[in-house]
C-alpha positions in Angstrom: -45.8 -116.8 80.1 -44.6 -118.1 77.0 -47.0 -118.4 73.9 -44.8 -119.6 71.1 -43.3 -122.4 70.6 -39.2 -122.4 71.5 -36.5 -123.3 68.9 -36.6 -126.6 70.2 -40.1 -127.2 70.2 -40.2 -125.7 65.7 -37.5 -128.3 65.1 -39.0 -131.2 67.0 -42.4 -130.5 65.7 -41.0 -130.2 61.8 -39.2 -133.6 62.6 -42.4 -135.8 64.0 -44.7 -133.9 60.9 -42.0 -135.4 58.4 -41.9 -138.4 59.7 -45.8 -138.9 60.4 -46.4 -137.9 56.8 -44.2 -140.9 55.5 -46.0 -143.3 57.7 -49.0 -142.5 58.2 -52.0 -140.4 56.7 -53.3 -137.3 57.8 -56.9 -137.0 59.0 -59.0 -133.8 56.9 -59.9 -131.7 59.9 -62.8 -130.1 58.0 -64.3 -134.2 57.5 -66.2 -135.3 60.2 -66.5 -138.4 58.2 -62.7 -139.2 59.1 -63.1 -138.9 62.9 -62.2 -141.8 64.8 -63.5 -142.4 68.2 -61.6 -146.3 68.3 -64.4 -147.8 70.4 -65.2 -151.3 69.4 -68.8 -152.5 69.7 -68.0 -156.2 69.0 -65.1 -158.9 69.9 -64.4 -158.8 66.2 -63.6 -155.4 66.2 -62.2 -154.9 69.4 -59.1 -157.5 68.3 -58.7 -155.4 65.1 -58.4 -152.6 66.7 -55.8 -154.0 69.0 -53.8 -155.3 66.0 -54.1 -152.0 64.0 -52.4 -150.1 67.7 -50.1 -152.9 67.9 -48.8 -152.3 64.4 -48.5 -148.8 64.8 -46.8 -149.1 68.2 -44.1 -151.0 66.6 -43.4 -148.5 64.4 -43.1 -145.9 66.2 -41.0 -147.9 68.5 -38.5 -148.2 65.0 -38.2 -144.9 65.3 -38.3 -144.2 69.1 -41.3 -142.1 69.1 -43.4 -145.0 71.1 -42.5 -143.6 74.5 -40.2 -140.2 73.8 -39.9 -139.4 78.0 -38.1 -142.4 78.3 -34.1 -142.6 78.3 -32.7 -143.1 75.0 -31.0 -145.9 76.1 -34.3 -147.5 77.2 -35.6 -147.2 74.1 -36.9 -143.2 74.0 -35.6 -140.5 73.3 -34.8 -138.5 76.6 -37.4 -135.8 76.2 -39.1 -133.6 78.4 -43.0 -134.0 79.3 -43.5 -130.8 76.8 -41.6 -132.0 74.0 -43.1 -135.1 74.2 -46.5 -133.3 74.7 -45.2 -131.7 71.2 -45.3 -135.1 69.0 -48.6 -136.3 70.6 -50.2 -132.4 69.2 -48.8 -134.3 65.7 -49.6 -137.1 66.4 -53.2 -136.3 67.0 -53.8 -134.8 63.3 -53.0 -138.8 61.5 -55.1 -141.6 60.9 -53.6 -143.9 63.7 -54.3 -145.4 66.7 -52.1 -143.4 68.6 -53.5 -143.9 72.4 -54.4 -147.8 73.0 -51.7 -148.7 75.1 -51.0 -145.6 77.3 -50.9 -147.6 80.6 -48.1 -149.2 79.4 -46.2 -146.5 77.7 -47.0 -143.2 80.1 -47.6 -144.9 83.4 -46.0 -149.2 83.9 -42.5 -147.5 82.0 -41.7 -144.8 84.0 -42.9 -146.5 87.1 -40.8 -149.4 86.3 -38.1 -147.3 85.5 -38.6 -145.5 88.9 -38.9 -148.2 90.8 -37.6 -151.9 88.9 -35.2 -154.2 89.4 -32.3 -153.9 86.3 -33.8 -157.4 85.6 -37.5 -156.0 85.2 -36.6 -152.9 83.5 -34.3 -154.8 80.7 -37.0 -157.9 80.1 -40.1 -155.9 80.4 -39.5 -152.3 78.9 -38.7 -153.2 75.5 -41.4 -155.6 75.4 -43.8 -152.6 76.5 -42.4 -150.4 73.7 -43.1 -153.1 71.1 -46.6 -153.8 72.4 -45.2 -157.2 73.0 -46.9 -157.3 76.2 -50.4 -155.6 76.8 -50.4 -154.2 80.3 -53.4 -153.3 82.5 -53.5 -151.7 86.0 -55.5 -153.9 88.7 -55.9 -151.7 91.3 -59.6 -151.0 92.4 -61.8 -153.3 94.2 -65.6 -153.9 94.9 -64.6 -152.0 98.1 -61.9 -150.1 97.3 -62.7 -147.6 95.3 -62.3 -143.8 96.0 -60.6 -145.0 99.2 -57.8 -147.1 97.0 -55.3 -147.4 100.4 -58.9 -149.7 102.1 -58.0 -152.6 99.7 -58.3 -156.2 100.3 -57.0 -158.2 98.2 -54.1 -160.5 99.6 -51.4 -161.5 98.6 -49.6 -164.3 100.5 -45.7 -165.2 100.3 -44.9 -168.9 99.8 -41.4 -170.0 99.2 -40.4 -167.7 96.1 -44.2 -167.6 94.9 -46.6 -165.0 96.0 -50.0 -166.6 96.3 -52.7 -164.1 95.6 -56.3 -163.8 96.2 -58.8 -161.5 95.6 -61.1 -158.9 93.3 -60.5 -156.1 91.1 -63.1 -154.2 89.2 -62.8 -150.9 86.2 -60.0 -152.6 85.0 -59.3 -151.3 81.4 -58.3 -153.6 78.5 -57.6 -156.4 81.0 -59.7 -158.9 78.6 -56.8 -158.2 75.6 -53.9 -157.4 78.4 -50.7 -160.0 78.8 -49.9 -158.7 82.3 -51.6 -156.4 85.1 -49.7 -154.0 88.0 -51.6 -155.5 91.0 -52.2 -154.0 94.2 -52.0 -156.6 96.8 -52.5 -156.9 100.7 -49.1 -158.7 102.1 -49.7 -157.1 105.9 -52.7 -156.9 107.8 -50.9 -156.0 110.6 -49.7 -152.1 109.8 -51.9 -149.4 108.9 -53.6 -149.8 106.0 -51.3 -147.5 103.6 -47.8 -149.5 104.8 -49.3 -153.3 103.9 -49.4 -152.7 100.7 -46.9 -154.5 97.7 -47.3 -154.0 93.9 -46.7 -156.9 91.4 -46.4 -157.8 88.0 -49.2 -160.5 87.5 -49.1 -162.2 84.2 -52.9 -162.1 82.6 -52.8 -165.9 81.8 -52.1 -167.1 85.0 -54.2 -170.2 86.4 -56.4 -168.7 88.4 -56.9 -165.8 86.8 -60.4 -165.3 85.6 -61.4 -161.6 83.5 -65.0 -161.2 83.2 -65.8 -157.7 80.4 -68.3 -155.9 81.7 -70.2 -155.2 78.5 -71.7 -151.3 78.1 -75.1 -150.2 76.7 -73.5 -149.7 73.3 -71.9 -153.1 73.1 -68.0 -152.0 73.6 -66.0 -153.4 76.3 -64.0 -151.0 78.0 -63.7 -152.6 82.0 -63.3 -155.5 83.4 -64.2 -157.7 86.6 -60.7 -159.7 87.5 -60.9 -162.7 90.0 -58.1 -164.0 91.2 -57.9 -167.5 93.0 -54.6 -168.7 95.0 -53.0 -167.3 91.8 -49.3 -168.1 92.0 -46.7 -165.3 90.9 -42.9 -165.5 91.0 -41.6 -163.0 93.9 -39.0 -162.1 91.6 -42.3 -159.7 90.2 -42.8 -157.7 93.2 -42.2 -154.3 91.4 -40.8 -151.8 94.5 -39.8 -153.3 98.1 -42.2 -155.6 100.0 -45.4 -153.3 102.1 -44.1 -149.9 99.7 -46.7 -150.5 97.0 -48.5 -147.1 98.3 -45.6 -145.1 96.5 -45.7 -147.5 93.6 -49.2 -146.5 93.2 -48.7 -142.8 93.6 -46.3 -142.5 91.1 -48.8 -145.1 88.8 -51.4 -142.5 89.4 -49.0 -139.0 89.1 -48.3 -140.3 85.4 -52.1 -141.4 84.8 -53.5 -138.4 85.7 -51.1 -136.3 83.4 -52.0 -138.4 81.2 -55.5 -137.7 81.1 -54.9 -134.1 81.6 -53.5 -133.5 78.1 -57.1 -134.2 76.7 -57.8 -134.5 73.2 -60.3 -136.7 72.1 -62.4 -134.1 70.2 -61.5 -130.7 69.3 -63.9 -127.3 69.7 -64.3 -126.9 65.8 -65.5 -130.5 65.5 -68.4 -129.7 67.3 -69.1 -126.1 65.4 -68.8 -128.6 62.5 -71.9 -130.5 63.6 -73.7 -127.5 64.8 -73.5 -126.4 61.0 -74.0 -129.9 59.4 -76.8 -130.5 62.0 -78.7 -126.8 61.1 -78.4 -125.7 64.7 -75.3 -123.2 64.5 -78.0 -120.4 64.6 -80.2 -121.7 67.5 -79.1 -119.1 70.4 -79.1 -121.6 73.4 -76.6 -124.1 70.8 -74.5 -121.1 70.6 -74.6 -119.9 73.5 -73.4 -123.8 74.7 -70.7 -123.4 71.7 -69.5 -120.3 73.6 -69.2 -122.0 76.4 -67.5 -124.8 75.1 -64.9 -122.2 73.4 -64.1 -120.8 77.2 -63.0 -123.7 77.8 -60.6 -125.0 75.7 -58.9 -121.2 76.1 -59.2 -121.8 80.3 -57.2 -125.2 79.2 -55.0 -124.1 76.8 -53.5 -121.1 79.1 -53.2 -123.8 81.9 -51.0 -126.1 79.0 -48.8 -122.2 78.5 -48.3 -122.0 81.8 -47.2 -125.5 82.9 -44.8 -125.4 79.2 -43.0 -122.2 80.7 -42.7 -123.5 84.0 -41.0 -126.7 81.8 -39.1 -124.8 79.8 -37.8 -122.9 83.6 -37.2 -125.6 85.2 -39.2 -125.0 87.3 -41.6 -127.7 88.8 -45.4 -127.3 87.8 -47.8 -125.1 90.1 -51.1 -125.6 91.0 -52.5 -125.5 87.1 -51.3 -128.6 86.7 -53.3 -129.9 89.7 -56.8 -128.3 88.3 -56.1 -129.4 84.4 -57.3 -133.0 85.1 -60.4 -132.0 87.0 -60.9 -129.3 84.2 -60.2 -132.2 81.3 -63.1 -133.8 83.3 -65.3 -131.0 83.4 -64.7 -130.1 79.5 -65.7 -133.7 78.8 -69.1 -133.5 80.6 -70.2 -130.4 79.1 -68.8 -131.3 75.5 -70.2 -134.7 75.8 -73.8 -133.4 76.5 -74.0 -130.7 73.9 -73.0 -132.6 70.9 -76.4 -134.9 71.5 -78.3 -131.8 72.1 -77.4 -130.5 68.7 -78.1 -133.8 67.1 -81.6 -133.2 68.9 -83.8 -136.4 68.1 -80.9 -138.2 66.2 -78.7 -138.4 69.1 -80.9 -141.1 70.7 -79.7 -143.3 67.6 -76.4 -145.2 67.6 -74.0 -147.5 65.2 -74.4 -146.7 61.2 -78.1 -145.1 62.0 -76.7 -142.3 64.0 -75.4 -139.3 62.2 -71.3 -139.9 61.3 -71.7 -143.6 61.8 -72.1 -142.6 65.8 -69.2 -141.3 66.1 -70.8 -138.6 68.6 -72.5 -141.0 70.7 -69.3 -143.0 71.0 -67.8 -140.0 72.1 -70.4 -139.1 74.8 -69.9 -142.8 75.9 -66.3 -142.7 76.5 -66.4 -139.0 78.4 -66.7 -141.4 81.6 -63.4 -143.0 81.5 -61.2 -139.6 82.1 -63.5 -138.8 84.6 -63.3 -141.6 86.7 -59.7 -142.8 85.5 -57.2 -141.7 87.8 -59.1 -140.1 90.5 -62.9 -139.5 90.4 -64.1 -135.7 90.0 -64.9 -136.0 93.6 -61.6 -137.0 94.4 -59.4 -134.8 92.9 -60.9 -131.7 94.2 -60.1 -132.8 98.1 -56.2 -133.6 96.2 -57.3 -129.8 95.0 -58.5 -128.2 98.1 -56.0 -130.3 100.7 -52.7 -130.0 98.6 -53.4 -126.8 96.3 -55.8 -124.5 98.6 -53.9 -125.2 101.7 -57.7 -126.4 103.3 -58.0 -129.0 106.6 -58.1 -132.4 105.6 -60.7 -134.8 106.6 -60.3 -136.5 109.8 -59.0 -139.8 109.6 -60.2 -141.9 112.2 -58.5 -145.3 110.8 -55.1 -143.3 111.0 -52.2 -145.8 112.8 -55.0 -148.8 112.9 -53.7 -151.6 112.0 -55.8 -152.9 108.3 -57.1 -156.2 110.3 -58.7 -153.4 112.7 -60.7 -151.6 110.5 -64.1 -151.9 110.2 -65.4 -153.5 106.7 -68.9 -154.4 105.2 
């Protein structure tokens, strides 16, 4: 297992610091005041926040640090998951908005690139690189949850328009999105994973209706999206017609990655507030600190271990299957502690809450990497099926055709 960084990885990371100190400003890791959380409580907010991502998307796009993975002549720079993993680390340690449109960037590119026409992959990547378009992912339903392949939504092929009708529901940023990956029913008629086609749905389309679904604290995070008779060029189907199961897969392979790499608060922040709060000598808060501590060393043994399988070439084992669901679990645990060491405070929230709230807005947002690409649940059948070898579940609706299948 490899520990230290190769000669690669020094150069790389001396060549993102140099440039991330000339453009942007680097947080002080020993201020909790300077911690950023970016979840925005009003409409006001929420649209400045965009704008603030949007400028600094652009400018790493200058530079081609907006989306490294991608080919250079795409607009990245042709690195590997690791290296790239190398400048988000950097990245991390500045005063930016680094993360806002990651749907676009770690999981629409690549699938596009996998899977696009030449046509879509010249008009809609450097757009996505630019932040010129917004992109959301419209895939889960009222009924189609956990069980994604059960979707209803239809999708209905008139002329060279698709005309699609249906509901989606958890749909980040779709309220400030320009366009959505849609999941769409186009055959009843074949089991329920082979009916499927995914399409590029333009955000202001007639038809299209985005309701936020406002949380306790005010912010917007999901969405309700209604879509009546929309009509969508079928020049925007984004794989072949009924094959928008392995569109989705590889959507999902990137998101969950994605969410593996973690990093919205670090262990010392919260031995920070332990101190600031009085409560780094209560044993149990300690003991929970401990805790805490195990597992960020669990997770960062899992990151050495998937890097030298990278740096091998070798494809990633089973760690990388666990890190999401142990992202997930890290969350849950953190997410609970830090309002147990605000004690009474941590019932407060906004500018009355210790640090502005930040720590509240934290425990808030632990929910959307642990139901964003895969629920806990889910991932540990992908865990125990794919990983431990175990018997799947038996599939009853296996070779039914979709308009066969029982639905509420």
């Amino acid at each position: 297992m490899d520990f230290d960084d190769s000669a690669e990885e020094v150069a790389l990371r001396a060549e993102a610091r140099a440039w991330l100190d000339e453009h942007a400003t680097r947080l002080d890791p020993d201020s909790l005041d300077e911690m950023r959380t970016y979840r925005a409580h009003t409409e006001e907010e929420d649209e400045a926040l965009v704008e603030e991502a949007r400028r600094w998307q652009r400018t790493k796009a200058e530079a081609g640090w907006a989306a490294p993975t991608w080919p250079a002549e795409l607009g990245g720079r042709g690195l590997s998951p690791l290296l790239a993993g190398v400048f988000a680390n950097e990245e991390a340690a500045y005063d930016v908005a680094g993360r806002m449109f990651s749907v676009g960037t770690d999981m629409v590119g690549p699938t596009l690139i996998e899977w696009g026409t030449d046509e879509q992959r010249s008009w809609y990547l450097p757009r996505i690189l630019r932040a010129d378009d917004i992109w959301c992912q419209l895939f889960s339903e009222p009924g189609a949850g956990s069980d994604l392949a059960g979707l209803s939504t239809r999708a209905i092929e008139d002329g060279d328009e698709w005309i699609i009708t249906g509901q989606k529901v958890w749909t980040s940023g779709a309220h400030y999105s320009d366009l959505g990956i849609l999941l769409a029913r186009t055959d009843p008629d074949v089991p329920k994973h082979r009916g499927i086609t995914a399409i590029a749905v333009p955000m202001r389309s007639p038809g299209v209706d985005v309701r936020p679904l406002r949380q306790i604290d005010g912010a917007i995070h999901f969405n309700e999206v209604f879509l009546d008779e929309v009509r969508v060029p079928v020049a925007n189907t984004i794989g072949p017609v009924g094959h928008g199961w392995g569109v989705a897969m590889t959507m999902l392979t990137n998101e969950r990655a994605s969410i593996g790499g973690g990093g919205m608060y670090s262990f010392d922040q919260l031995a920070q507030l332990a101190r600031a709060m009085g409560r780094d000598t209560d044993p149990v808060i300690r003991q929970r600190l401990a805790d805490m501590y195990t597992r960020d060393e669990i997770l960062r043994y899992l990151g050495y271990r998937v890097r030298t399988a990278a740096a091998a070439g070798r494809a990633p084992g089973p760690e990388s299957s666990v890190m999401k669901l142990a992202v997930s679990s890290r969350y849950e645990t953190g997410g609970d502690l830090m309002l147990e060491i605000e004690g009474a405070a941590g019932t407060l929230v906004h500018d009355d809450a210790p640090y502005g709230g930040r720590f509240q807005d934290l425990f808030m947002s632990q929910w959307a990497p642990r139901i964003g690409g895969g629920t806990d649940q889910v991932q540990r059948n992908i865990i125990g099926e794919r990983v431990l070898g175990l018997p799947g579940d038996i599939r009853a609706d296996k070779g039914v055709p979709f308009r066969d299948l029982p639905r509420s």
